[in-house]
N, C-alpha and C positions, 0 to 999 in steps of 0.2 A: 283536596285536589291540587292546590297551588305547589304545596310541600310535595306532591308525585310528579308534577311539571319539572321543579329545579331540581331534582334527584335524576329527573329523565335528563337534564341538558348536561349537570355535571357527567352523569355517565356518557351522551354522545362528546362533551367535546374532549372527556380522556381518549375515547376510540379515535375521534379526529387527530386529537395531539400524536397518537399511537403511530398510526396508519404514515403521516406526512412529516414525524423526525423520525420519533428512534428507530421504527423499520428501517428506513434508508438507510440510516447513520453504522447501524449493525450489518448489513449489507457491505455496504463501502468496504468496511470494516474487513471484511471476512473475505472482501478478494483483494484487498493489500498484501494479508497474511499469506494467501494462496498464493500472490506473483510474490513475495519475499522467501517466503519457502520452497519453491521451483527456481530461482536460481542455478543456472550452471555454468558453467567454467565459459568462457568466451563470449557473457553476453555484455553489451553494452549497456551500460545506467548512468541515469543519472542522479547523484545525490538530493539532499533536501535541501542540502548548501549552494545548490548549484553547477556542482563538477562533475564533469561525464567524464568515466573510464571504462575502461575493460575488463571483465573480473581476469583474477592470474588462477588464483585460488580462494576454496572456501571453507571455513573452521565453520565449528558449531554458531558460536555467537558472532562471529566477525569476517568480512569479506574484503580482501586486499584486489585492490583496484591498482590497473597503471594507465597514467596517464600522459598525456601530451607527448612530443617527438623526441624528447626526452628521456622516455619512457620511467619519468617516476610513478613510484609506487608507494599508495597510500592505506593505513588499513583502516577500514571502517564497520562500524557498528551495521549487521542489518537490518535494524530499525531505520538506516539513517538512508538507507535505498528508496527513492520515490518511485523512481518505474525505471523500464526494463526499454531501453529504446531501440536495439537491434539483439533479438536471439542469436545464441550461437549458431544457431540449425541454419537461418533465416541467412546469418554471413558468410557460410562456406558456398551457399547456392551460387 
């Protein structure tokens, strides 16, 4: 009976571990991808470094950004995209 007890709790606390990381964590996950892949021309971001620009244009792997009154232009990885802080749709309103 004791040894069906500890088999019952290792099983509840994999479900518990389950349920309150890696669900989340795979979640999280999978709407990064979704706002890094919806990227379009004119939206505003901000890097993981810190730098907010405006996309110019986008390659497969890589998204040039211009930034400050300057108007330099930088290219970056889109992995290195954090979020999206003004759509383009959202700035011409």
């Amino acid at each position: 009976m004791d040894i069906l007890m500890t088999i019952l709790m290792v099983v509840a606390f994999g479900a518990i571990m389950y349920f309150f990381m890696y669900r989340p964590q795979k979640k999280q996950e999978k709407e990064v991808n979704n706002m890094r892949n919806n990227l379009q021309v004119g939206d505003e971001i901000t890097t993981i470094g810190g730098i907010i620009g405006k996309i110019v244009s986008i390659k497969e792997e890589t998204v040039l950004i211009e930034t400050g009154h300057d108007r330099t232009r930088i290219r970056i990885l889109r992995t290195a995209v954090r979020c999206v802080d003004v759509h383009a749709e959202d700035a011409q309103d």
